[in-house]
C-alpha positions in Angstrom: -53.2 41.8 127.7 -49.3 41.2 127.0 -47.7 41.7 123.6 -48.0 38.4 122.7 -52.1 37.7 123.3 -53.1 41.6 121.3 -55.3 40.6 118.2 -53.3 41.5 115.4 -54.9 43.4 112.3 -56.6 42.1 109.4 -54.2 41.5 106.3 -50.3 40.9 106.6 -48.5 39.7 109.6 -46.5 42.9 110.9 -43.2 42.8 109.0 -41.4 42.6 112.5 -43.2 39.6 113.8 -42.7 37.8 109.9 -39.2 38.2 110.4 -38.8 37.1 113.8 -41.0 33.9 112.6 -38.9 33.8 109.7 -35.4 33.7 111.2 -36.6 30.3 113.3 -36.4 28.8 110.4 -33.8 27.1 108.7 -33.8 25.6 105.5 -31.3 22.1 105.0 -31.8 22.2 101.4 -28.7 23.3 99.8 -30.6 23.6 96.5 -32.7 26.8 98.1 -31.4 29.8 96.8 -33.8 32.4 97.8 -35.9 30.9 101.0 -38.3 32.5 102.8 -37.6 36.1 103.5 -39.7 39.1 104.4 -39.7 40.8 101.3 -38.6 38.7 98.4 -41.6 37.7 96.3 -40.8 34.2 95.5 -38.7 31.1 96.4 -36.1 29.8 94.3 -34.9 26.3 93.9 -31.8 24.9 92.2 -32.8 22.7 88.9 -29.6 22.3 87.5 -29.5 24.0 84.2 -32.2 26.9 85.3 -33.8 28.4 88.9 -37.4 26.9 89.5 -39.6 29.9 90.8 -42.7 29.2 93.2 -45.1 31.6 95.0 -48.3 31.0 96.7 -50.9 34.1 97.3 -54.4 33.8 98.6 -56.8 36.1 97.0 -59.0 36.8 100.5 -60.5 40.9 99.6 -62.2 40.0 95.8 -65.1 38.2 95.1 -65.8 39.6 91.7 -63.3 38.0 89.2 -61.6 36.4 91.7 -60.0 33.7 89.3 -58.5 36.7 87.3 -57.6 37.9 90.3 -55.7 35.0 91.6 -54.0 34.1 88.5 -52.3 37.6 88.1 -51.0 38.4 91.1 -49.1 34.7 91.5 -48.0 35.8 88.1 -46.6 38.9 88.8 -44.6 38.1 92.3 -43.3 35.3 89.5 -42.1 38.1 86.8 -40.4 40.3 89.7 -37.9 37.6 90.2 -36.9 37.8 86.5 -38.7 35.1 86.0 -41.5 33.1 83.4 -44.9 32.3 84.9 -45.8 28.7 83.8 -47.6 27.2 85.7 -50.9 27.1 88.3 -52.4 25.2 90.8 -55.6 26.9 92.9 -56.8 25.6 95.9 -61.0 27.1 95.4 -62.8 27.4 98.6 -66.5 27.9 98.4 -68.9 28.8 101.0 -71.6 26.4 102.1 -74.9 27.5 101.5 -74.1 30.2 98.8 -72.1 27.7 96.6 -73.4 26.8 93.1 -72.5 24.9 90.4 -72.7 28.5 88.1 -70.2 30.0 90.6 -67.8 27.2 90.3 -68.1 27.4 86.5 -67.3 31.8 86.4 -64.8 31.5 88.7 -63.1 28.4 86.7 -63.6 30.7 83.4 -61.8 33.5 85.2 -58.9 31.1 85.7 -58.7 30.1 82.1 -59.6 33.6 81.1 -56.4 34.6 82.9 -54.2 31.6 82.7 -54.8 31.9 79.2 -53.6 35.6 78.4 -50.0 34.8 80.3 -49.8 31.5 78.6 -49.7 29.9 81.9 -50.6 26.2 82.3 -53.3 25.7 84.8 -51.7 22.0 86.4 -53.6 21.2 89.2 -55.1 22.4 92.6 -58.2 21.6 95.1 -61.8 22.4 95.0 -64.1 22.6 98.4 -67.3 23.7 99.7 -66.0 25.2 102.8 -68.5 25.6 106.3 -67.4 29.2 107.8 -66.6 31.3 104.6 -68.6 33.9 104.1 -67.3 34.6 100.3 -65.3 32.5 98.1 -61.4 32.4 98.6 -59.1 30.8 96.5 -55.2 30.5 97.5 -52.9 30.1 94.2 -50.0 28.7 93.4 -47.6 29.8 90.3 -44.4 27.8 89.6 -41.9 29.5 87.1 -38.4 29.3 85.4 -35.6 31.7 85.1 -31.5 31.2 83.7 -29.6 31.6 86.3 -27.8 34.5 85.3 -31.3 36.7 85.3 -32.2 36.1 88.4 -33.7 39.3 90.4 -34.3 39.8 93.9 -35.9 42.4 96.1 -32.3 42.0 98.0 -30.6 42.9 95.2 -31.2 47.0 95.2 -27.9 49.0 95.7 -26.9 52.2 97.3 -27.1 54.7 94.4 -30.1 53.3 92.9 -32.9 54.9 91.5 -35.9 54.1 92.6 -38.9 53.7 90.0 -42.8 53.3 89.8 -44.1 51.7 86.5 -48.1 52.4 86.6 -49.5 54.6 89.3 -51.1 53.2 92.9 -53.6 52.0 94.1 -54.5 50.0 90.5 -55.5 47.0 92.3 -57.5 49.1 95.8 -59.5 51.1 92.7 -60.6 48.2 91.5 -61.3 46.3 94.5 -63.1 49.4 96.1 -65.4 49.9 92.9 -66.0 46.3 92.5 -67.1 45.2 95.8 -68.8 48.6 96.8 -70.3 49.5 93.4 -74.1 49.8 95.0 -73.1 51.6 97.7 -71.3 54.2 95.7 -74.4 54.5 93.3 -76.3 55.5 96.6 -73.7 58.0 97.4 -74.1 59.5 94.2 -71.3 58.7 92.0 -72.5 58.3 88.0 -72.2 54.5 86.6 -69.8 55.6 84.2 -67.2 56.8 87.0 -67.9 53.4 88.7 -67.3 51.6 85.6 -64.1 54.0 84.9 -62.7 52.4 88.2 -63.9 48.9 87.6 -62.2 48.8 84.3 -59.0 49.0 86.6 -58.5 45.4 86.9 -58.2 45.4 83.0 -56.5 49.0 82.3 -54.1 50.0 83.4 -54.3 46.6 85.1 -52.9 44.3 87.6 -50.6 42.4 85.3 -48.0 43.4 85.6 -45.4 40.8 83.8 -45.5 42.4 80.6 -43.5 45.4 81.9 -41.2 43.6 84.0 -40.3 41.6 81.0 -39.7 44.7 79.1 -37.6 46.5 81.9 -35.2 43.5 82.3 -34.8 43.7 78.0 -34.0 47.6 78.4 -31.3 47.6 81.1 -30.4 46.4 84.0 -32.4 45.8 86.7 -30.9 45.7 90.0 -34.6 45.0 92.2 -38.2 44.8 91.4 -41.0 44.1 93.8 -44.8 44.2 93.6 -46.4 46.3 96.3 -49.2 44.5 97.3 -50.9 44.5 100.7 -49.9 48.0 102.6 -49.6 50.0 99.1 -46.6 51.1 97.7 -44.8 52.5 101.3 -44.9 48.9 102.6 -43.3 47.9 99.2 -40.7 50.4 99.2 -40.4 49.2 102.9 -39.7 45.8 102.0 -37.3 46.9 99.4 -35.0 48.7 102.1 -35.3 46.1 104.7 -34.5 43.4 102.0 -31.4 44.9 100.5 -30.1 46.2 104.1 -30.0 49.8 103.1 -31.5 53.1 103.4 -34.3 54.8 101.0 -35.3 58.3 100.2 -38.5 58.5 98.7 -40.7 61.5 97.6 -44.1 61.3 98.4 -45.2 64.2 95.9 -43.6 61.7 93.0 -45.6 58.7 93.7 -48.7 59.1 90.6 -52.0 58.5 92.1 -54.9 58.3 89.5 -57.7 60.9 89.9 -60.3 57.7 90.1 -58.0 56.3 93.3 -57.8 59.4 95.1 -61.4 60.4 94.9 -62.2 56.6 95.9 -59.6 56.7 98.8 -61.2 60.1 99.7 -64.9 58.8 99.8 -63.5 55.7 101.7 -61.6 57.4 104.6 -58.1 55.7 102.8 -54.7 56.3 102.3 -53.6 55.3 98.8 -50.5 55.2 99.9 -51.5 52.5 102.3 -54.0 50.6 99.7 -53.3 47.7 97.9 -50.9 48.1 95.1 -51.0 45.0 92.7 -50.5 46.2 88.9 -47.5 48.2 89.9 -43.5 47.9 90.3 -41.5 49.2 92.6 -37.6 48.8 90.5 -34.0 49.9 91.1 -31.6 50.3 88.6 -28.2 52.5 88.6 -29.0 56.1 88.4 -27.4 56.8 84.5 -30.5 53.8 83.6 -33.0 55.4 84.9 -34.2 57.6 82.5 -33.7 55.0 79.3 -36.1 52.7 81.4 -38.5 55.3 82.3 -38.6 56.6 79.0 -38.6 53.1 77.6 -41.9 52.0 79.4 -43.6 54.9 79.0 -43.4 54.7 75.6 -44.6 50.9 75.8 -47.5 52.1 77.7 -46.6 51.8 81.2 -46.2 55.3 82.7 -43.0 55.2 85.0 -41.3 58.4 87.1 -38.7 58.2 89.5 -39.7 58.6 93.1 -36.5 57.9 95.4 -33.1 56.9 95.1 -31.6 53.9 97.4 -29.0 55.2 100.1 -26.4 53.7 102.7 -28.4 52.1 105.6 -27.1 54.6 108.3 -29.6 57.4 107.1 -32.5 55.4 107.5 -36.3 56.0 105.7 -36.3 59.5 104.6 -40.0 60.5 103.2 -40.2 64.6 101.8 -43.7 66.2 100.5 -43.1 69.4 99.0 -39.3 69.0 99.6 -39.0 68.8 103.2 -38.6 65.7 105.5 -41.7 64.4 106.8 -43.3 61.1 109.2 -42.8 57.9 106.6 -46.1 56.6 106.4 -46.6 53.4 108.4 -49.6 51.0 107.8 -50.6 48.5 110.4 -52.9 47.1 108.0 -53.5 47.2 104.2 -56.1 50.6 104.2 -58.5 48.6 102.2 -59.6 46.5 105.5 -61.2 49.3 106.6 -63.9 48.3 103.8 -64.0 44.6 105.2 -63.6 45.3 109.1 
């Protein structure tokens, strides 16, 4: 088989190919300010007085609370642009010969459930009974406003950055794995209330994560945030590097994992530093506002170390565990397709 004809991996396109896809592209619009670009969470349009924010994200793993799912993590990808999430449109696929008019109704709940706690309009969308699906999948779409001058991109990181973590990883892979494997984990032994611990993960510390971007970009400021979502937080931090053109040094020893996500990873042959991410931010901000802002939303509620620091491009990805450089983690795939493969 040639390069070109390998089947790729479930989850994201490999960043290399994205960007090679990406670059045949050429947007005419002079009103796009931020197009698309491996890395940056959102596009940006020109309105005049104030930047219009869109993102679209399918929500493809989930099945339980899928509409909460859907409507946060648009949200969030909304928020790391300094943005306000305002409104939603979902495109809700549903499998023929499961579909019901009670699974329409919880998964429409779950929307205004969600919708409703960011104070995000719910505008429009599609609904289908879809031949081929084997589990619902619905692919959202957030639209959002931001003044100019508070505009944040994933480009925007600088060398001499600090690099922070607000919430630990894998919130959103604990959840996912306890939700959609929650029998088979009874049969492996594990007590209801540990599965219900991890569940509770979508909710606390949750995948929302707009509340604390909010309060970051009030506290100091903010040169980059991104949400690590599919490939954990080393794809994220990643992203960050490849966006902003520069080098990162991160240590791996830093990075919080819960004890519920490592034990979960563990049982589940994962990495969590590979696993789905959603509910935390990876920011920058000059070193001498670092510890304000950690201290800041930790105090709030959101439990934020520094893990890296930005550097000049020329010295690369530079990973340590216990203080000596070691292989930067790579992930083909998102580690939690190993649950759906």
């Amino acid at each position: 088989m040639t390069e070109h004809t390998h089947l790729l991996p479930a989850g994201k396109l490999p960043l290399a190919l994205l960007e090679s896809l990406l670059t045949r592209l050429t947007p005419r619009d002079p009103r796009i300010v931020v197009g698309p670009r491996a890395g940056e969470d959102a596009a940006v349009l020109d309105f005049g007085d104030r930047y219009l924010v869109a993102k679209t994200d399918p929500i493809t793993f989930a099945t339980d609370e899928i509409g909460w799912y859907a409507v946060n993590v648009n949200a969030n990808d909304i928020a790391m642009m300094g943005a306000t999430p305002r409104w939603f449109l979902a495109t809700v696929l549903l499998p023929a010969g499961q579909a019901t008019a009670e699974m329409a109704e919880r998964i429409f709940a779950q929307i205004a459930h969600a919708c409703d706690a960011l104070g995000v309009s719910l505008v429009g969308g599609h609904t289908e009974i879809t031949v081929g699906l084997s589990r619902p999948i619905i692919s959202g779409t957030m639209l959002g406003e931001v003044a100019k001058e508070r505009l944040i991109t994933t480009a925007g990181a600088r060398v001499g950055d600090a690099v922070l973590l607000v919430k630990p990883a894998p919130i959103e892979g604990t959840a996912l794995i306890a939700l959609e494997r929650s029998d088979e984990l009874r049969r492996r032994g594990y007590s209801p209330a540990f599965i219900a611990a991890a569940q509770r993960y979508l909710h606390e510390p949750g995948i929302s994560v707009v509340a604390p971007a909010q309060l970051a970009l009030a506290t100091a400021p903010v040169h980059a945030m991104h949400d690590p979502t599919e490939g954990g937080v080393m794809t994220g931090l990643l992203e960050v590097a490849r966006a902003a053109g520069t080098g990162l040094a991160v240590d791996l020893d830093a990075i919080p994992i819960p004890a519920e996500s490592a034990v979960l990873c563990r049982e589940f042959g994962l990495d969590p530093l590979g696993t789905i991410a959603s509910g935390a931010i990876i920011l920058t901000a000059a070193a001498g506002d670092a510890a304000r802002l950690a201290g800041t939303l930790t105090a709030a509620g959101y439990p934020t170390v520094q893990i890296g620091k930005i550097t000049p491009a020329a010295e690369g990805l530079v990973a340590l565990r216990d203080g000596r450089p070691t292989r930067w983690p790579i992930f083909a795939a998102d580690e939690i397709t190993k649950l759906f493969t």
